[in-house]
N, CA, C and O atoms as CSV, one atom per row, in Angstrom:
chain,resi,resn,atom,element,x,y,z
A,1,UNK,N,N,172.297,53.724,-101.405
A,1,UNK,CA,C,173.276,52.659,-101.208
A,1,UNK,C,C,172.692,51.521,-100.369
A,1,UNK,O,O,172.860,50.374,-100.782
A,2,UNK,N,N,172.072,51.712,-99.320
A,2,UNK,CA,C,171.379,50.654,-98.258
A,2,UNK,C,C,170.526,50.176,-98.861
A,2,UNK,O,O,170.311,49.026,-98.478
A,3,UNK,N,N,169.688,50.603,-99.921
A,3,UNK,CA,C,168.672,49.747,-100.815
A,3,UNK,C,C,169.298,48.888,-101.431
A,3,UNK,O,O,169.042,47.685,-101.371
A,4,UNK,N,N,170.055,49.317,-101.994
A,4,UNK,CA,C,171.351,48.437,-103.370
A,4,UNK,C,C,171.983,47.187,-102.262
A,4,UNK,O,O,172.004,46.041,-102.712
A,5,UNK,N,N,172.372,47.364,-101.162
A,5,UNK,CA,C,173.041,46.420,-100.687
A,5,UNK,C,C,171.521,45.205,-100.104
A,5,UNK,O,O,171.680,44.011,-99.849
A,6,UNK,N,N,170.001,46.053,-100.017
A,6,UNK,CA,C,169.444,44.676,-99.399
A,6,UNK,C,C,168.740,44.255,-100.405
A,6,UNK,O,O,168.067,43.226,-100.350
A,7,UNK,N,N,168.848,45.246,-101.755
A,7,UNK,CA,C,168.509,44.092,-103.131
A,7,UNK,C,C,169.564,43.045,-103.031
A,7,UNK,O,O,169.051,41.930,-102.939
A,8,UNK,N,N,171.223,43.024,-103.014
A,8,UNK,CA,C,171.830,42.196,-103.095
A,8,UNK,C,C,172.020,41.097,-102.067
A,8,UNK,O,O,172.565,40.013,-102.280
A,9,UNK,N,N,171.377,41.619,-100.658
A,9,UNK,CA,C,171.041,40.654,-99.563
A,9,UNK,C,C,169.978,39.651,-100.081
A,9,UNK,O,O,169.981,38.421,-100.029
A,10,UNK,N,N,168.908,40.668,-100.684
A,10,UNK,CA,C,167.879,39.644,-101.119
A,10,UNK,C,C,168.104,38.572,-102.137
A,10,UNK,O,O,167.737,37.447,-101.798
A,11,UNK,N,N,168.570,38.694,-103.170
A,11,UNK,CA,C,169.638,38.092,-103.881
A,11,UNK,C,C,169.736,36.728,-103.485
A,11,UNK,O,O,168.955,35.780,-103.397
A,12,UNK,N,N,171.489,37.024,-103.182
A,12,UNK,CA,C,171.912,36.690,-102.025
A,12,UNK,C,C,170.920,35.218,-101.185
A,12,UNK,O,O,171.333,34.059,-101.208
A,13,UNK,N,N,169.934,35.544,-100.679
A,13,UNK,CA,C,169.319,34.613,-99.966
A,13,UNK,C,C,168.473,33.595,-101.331
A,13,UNK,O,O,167.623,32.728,-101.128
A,14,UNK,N,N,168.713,33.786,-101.928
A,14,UNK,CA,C,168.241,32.738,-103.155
A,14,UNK,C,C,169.373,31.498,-103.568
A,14,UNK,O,O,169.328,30.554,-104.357
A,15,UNK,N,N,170.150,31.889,-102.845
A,15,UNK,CA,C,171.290,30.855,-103.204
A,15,UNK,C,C,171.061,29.798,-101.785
A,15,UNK,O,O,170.815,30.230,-100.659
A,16,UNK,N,N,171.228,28.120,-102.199
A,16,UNK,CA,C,171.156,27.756,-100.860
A,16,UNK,C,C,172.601,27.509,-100.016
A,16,UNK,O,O,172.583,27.067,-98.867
A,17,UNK,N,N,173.843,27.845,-100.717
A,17,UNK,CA,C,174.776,28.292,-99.879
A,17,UNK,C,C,174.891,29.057,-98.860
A,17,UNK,O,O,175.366,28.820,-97.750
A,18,UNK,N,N,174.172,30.518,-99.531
A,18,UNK,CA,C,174.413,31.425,-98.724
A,18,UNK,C,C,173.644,31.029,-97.353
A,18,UNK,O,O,174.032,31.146,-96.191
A,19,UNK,N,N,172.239,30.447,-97.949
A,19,UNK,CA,C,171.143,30.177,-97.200
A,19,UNK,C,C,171.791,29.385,-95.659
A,19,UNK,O,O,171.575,29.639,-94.474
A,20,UNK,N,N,172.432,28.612,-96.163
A,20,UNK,CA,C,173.245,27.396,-95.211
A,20,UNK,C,C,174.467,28.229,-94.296
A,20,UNK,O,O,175.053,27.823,-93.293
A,21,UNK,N,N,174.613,29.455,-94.976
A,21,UNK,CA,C,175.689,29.804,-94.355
A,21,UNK,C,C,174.974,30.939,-93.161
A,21,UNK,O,O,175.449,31.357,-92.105
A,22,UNK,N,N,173.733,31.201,-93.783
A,22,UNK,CA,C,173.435,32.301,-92.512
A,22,UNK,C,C,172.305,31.369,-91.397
A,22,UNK,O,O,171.800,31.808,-90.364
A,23,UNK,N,N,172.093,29.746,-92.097
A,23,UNK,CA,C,171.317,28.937,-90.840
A,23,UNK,C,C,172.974,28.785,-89.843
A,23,UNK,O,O,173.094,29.453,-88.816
A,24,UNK,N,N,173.732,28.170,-90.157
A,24,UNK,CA,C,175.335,28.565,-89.160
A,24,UNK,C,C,175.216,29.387,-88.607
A,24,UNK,O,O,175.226,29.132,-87.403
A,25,UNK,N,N,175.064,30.573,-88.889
A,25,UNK,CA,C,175.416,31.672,-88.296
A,25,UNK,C,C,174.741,32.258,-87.254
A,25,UNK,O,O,175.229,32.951,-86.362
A,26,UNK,N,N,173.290,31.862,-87.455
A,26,UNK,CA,C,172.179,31.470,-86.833
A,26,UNK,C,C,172.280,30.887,-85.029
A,26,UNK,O,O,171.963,31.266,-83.901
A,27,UNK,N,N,173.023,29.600,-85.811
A,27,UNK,CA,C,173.025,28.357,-84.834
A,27,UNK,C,C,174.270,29.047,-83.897
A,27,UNK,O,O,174.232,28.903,-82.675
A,28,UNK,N,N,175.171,29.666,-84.426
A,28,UNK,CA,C,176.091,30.586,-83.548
A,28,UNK,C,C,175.691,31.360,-82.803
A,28,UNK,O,O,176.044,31.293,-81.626
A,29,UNK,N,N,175.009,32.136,-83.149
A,29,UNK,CA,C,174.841,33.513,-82.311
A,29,UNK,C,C,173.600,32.870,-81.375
A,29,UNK,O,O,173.390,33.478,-80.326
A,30,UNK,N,N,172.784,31.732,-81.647
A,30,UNK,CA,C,171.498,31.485,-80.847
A,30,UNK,C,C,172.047,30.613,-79.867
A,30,UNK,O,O,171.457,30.456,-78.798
A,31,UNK,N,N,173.296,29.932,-80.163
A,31,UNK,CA,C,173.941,29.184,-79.389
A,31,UNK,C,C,174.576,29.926,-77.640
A,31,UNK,O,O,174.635,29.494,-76.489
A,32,UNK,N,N,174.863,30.941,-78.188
A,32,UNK,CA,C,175.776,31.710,-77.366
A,32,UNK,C,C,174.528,32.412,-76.190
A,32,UNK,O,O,174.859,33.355,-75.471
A,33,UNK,N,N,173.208,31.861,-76.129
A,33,UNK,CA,C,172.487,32.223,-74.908
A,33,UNK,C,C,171.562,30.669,-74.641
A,33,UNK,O,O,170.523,30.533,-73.994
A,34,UNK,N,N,172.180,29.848,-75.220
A,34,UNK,CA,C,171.700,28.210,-74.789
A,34,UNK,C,C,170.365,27.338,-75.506
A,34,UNK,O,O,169.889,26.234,-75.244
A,35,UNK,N,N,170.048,28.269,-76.419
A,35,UNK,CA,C,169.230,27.754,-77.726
A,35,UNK,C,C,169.585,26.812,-78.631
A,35,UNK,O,O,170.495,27.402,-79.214
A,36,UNK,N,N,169.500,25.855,-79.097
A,36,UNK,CA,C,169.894,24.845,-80.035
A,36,UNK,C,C,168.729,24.906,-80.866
A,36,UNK,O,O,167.551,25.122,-80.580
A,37,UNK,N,N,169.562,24.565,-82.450
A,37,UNK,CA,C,168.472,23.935,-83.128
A,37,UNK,C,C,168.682,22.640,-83.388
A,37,UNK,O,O,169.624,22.018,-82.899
A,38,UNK,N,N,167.692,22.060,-84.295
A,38,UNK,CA,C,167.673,20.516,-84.969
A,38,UNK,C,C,169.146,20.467,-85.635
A,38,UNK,O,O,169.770,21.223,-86.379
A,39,UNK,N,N,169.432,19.108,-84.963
A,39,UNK,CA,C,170.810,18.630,-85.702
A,39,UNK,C,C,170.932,19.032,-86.952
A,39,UNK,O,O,171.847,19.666,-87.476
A,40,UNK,N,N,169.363,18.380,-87.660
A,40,UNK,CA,C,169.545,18.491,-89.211
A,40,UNK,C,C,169.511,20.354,-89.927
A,40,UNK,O,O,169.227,20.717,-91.068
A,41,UNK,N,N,169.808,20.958,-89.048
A,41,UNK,CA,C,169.278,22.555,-89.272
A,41,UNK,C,C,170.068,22.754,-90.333
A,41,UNK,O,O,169.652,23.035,-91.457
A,42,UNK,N,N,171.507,22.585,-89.943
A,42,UNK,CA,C,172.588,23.565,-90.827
A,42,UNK,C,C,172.953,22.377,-92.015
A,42,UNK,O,O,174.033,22.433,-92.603
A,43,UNK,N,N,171.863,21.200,-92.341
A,43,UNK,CA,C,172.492,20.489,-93.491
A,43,UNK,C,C,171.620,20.334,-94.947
A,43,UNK,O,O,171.942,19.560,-95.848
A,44,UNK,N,N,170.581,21.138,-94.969
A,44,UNK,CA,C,169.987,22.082,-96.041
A,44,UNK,C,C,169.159,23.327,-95.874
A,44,UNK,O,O,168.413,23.677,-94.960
A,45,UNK,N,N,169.516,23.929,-97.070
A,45,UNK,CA,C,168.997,25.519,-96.735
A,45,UNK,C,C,167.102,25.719,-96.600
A,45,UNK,O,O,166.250,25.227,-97.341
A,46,UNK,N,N,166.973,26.317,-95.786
A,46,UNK,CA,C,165.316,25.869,-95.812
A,46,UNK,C,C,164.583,27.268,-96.434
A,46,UNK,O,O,165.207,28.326,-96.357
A,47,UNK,N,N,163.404,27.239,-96.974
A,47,UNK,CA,C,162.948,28.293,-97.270
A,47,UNK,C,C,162.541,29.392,-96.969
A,47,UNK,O,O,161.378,28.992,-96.909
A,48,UNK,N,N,162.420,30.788,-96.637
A,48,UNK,CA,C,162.365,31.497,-95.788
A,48,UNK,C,C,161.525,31.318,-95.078
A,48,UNK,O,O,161.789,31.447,-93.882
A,49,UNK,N,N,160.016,30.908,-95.507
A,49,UNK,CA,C,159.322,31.001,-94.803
A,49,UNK,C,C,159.427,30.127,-93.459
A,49,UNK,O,O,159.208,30.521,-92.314
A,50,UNK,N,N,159.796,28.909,-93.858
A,50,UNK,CA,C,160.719,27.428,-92.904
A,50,UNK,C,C,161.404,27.958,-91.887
A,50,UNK,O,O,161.231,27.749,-90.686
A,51,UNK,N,N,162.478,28.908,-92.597
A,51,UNK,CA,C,162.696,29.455,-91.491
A,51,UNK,C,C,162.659,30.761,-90.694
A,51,UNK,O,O,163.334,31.161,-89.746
A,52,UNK,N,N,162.066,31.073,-91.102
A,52,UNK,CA,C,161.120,32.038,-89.886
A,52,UNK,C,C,160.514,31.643,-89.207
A,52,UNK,O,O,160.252,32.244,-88.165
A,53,UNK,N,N,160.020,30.446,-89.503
A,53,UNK,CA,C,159.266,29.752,-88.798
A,53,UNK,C,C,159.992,29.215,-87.431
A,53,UNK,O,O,159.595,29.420,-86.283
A,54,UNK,N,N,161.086,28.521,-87.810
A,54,UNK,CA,C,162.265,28.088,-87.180
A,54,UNK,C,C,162.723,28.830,-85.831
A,54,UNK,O,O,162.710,28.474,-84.653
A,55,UNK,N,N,163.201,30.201,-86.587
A,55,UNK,CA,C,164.012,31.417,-85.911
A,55,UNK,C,C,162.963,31.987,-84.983
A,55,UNK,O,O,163.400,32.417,-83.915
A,56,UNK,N,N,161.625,32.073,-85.196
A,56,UNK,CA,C,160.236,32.649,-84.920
A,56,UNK,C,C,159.988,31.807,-83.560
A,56,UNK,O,O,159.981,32.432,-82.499
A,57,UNK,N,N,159.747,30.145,-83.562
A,57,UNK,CA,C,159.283,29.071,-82.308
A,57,UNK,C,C,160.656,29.774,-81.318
A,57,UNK,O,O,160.411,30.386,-80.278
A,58,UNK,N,N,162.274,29.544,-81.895
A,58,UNK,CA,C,163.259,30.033,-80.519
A,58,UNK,C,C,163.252,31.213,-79.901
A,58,UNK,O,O,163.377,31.386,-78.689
A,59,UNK,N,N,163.096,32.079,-80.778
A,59,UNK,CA,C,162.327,33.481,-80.028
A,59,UNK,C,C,161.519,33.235,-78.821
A,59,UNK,O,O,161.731,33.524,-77.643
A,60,UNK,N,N,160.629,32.685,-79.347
A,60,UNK,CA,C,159.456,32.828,-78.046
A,60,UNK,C,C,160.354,31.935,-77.162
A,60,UNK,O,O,161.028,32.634,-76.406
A,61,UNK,N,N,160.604,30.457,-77.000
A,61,UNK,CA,C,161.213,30.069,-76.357
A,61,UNK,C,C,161.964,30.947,-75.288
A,61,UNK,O,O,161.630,31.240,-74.140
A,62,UNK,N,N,163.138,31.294,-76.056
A,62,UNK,CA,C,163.682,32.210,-75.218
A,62,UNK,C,C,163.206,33.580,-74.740
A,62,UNK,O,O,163.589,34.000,-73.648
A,63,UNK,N,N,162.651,34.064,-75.264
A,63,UNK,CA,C,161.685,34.961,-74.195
A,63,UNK,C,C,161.146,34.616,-73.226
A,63,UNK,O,O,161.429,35.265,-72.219
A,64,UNK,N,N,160.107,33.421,-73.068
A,64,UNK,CA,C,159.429,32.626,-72.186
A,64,UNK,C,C,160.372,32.328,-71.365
A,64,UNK,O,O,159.997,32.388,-70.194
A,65,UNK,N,N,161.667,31.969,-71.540
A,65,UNK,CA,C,162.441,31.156,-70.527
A,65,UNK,C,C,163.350,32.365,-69.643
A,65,UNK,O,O,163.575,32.219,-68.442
A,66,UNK,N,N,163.916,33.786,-70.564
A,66,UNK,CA,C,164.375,34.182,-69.881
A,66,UNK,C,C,164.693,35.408,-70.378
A,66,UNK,O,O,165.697,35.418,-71.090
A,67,UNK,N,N,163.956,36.777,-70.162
A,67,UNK,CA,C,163.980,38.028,-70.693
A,67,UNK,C,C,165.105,38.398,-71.060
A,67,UNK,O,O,165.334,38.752,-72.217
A,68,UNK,N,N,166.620,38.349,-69.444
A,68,UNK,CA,C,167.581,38.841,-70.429
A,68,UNK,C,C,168.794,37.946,-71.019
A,68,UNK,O,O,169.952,38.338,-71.162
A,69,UNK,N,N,168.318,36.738,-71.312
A,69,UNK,CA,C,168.971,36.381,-72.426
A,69,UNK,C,C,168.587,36.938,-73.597
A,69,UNK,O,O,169.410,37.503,-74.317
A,70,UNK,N,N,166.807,36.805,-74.040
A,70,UNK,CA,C,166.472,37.852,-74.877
A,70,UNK,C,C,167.122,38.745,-75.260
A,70,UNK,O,O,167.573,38.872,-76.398
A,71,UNK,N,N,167.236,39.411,-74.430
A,71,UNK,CA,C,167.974,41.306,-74.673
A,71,UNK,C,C,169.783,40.972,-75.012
A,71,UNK,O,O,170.593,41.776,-75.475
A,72,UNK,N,N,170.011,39.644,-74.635
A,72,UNK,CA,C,171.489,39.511,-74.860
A,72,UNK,C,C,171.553,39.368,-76.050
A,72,UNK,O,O,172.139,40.132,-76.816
A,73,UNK,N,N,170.678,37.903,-76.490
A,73,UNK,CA,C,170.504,37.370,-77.992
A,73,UNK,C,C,170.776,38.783,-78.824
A,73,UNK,O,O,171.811,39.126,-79.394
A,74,UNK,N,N,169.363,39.575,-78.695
A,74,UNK,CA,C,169.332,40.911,-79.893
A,74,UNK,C,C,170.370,41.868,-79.573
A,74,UNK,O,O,170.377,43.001,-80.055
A,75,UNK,N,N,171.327,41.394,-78.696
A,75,UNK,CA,C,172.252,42.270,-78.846
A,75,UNK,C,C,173.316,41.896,-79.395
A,75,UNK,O,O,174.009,42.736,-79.969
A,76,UNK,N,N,173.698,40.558,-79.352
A,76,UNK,CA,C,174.284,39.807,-79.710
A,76,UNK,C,C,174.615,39.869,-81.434
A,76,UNK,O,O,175.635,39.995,-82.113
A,77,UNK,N,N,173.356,39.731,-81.673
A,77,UNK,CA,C,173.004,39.610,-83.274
A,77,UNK,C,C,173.051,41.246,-84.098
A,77,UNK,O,O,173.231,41.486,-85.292
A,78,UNK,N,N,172.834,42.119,-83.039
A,78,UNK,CA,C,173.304,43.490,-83.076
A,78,UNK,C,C,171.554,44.214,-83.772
A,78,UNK,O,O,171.562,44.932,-84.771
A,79,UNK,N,N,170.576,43.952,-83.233
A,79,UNK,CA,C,169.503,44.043,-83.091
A,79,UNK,C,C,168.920,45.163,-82.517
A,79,UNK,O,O,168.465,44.913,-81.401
A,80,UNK,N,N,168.749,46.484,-82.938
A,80,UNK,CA,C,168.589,47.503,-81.444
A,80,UNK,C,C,167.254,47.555,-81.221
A,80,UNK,O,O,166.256,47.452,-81.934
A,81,UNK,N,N,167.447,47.726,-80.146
A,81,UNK,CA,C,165.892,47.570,-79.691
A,81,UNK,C,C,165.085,48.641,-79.482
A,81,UNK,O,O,164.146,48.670,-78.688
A,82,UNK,N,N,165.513,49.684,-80.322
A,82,UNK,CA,C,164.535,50.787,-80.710
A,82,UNK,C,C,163.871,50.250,-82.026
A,82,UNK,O,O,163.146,51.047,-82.620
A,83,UNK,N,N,164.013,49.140,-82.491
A,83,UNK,CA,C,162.943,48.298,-83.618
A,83,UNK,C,C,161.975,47.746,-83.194
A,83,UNK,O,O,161.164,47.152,-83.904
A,84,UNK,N,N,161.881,47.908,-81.401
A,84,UNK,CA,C,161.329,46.483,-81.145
A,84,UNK,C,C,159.676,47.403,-81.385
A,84,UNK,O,O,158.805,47.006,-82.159
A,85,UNK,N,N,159.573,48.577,-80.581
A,85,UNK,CA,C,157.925,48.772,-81.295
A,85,UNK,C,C,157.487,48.987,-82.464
A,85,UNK,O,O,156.267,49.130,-82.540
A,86,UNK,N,N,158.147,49.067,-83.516
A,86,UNK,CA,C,157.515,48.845,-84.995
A,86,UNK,C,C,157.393,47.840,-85.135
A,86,UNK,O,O,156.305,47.571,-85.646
A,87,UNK,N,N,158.600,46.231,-84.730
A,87,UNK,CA,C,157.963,45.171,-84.586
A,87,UNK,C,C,157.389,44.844,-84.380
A,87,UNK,O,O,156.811,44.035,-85.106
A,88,UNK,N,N,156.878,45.242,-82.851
A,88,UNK,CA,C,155.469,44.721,-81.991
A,88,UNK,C,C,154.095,44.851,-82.866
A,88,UNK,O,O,153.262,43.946,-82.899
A,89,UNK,N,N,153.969,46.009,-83.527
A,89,UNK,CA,C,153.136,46.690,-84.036
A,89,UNK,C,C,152.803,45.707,-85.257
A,89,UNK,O,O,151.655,45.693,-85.703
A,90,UNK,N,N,153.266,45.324,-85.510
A,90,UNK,CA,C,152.978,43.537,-86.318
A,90,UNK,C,C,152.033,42.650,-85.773
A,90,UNK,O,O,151.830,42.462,-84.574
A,91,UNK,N,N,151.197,41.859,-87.178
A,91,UNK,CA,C,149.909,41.012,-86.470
A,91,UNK,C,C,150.871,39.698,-85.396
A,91,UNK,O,O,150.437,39.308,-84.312
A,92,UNK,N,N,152.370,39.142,-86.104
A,92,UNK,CA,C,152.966,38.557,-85.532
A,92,UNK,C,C,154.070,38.792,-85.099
A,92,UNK,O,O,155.071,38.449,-85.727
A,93,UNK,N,N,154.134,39.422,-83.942
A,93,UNK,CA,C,155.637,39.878,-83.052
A,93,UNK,C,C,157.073,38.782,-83.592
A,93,UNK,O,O,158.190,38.962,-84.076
A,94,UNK,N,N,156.430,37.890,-83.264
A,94,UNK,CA,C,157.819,36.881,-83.277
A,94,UNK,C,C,158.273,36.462,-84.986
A,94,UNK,O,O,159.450,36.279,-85.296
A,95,UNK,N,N,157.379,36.379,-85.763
A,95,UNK,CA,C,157.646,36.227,-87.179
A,95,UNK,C,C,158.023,37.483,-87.329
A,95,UNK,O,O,159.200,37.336,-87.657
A,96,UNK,N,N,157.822,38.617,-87.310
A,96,UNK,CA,C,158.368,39.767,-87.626
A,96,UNK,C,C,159.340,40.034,-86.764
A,96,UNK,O,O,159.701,41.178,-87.041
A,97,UNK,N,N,160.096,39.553,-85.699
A,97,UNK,CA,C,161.440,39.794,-85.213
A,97,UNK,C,C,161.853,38.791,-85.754
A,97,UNK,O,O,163.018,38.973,-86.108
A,98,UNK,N,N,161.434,37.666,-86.041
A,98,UNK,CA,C,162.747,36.585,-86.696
A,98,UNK,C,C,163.086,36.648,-88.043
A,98,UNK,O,O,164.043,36.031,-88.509
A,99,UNK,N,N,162.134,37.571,-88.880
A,99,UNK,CA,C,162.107,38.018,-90.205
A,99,UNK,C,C,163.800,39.005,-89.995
A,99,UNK,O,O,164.879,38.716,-90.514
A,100,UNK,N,N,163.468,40.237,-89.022
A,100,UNK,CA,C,164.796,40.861,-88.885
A,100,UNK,C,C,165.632,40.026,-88.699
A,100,UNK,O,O,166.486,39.813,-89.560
A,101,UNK,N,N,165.596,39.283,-87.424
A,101,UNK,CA,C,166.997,38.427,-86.956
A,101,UNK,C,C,167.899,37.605,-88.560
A,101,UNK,O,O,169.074,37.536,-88.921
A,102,UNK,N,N,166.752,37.181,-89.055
A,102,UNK,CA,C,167.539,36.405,-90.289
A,102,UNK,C,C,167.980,37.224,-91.146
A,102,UNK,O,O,168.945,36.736,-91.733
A,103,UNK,N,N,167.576,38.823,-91.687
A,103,UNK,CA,C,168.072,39.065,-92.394
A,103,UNK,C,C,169.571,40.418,-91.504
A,103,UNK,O,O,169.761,41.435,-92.172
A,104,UNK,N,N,170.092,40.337,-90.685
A,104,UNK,CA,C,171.190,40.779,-89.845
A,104,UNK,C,C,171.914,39.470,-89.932
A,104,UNK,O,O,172.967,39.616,-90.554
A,105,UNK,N,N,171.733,38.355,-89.560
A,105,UNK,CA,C,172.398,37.571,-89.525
A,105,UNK,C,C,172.917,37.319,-91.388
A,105,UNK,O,O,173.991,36.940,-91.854
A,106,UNK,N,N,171.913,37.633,-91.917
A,106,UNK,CA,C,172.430,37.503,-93.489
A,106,UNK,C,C,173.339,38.693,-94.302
A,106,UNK,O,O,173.989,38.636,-95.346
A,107,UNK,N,N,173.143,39.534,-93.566
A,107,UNK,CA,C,174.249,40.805,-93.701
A,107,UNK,C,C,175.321,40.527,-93.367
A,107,UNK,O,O,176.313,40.800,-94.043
A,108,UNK,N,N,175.362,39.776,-91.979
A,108,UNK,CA,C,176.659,39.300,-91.243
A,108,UNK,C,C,177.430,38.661,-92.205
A,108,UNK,O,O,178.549,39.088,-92.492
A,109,UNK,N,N,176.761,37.309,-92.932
A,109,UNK,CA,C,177.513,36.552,-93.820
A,109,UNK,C,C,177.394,37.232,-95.553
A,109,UNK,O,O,177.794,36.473,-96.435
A,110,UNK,N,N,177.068,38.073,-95.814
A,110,UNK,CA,C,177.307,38.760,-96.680
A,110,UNK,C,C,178.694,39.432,-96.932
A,110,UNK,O,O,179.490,39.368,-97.869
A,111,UNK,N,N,178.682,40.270,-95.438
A,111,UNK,CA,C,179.969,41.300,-95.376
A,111,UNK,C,C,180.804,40.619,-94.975
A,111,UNK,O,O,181.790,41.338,-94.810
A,112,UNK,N,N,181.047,39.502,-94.674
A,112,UNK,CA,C,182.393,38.139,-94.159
A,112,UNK,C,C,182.684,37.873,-95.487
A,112,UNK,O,O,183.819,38.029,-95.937
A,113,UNK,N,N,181.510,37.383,-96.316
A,113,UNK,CA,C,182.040,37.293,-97.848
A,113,UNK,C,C,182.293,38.332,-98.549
A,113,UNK,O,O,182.714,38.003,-99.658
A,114,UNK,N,N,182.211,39.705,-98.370
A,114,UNK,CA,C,182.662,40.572,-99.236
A,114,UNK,C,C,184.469,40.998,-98.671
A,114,UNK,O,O,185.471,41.242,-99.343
A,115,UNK,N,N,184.311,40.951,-97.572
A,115,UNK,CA,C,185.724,41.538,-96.711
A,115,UNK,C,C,186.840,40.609,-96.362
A,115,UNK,O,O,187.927,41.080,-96.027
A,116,UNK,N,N,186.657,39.402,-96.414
A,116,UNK,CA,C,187.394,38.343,-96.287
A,116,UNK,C,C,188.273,37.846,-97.319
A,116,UNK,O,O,189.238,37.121,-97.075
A,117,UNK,N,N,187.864,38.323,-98.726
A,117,UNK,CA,C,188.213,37.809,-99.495
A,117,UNK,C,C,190.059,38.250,-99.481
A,117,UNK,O,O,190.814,37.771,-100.327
């Protein structure tokens, strides 16, 4: 079943609606420990790699600036941090946590659109 739902996550992120709807969602949850992005963030969907890239630079940011906002953020976003050493274990820590972060945040707006209706 968890495969079936992140084929349809993956999906899913091919649309640039959805795309737009999980940079929002993004800008929400990164908001809520004093991170901003570019005005122009949430007014086209960017490509994953764009944004990982994106999600990847505020990471460090906020790490650099302040550990436990860090630990708030990934908790925030509902992130556990028993992922964090398979992450680490990556040539790039921060592209490979913002790889997760985007796709939780894309679950988020997945299951708002499945349950809301």
């Amino acid at each position: 079943m968890l495969i079936t739902n992140l084929e349809i996550l993956n999906q899913e992120l091919k649309s640039d609606d959805f795309v737009l709807k999980t940079q929002s969602q993004i800008v929400k949850d990164f908001g809520t420990v004093g991170i901003d992005f570019p005005s122009d963030f949430q007014s086209f969907a960017l490509a994953l790699d764009q944004l990982i890239e994106e999600v990847s630079n505020r990471l460090k940011e906020l790490q650099s600036s302040s550990s436990s906002s860090f630990s708030q953020l990934l908790y925030q976003i509902d992130i556990p941090e028993s992922i964090l050493p398979d992450v680490s274990q990556s040539d790039d820590f921060y592209s490979s946590l913002a790889e997760v972060v985007i796709k939780r945040e894309a679950y988020k707006v997945f299951l708002r659109s499945k349950f809301s209706s």
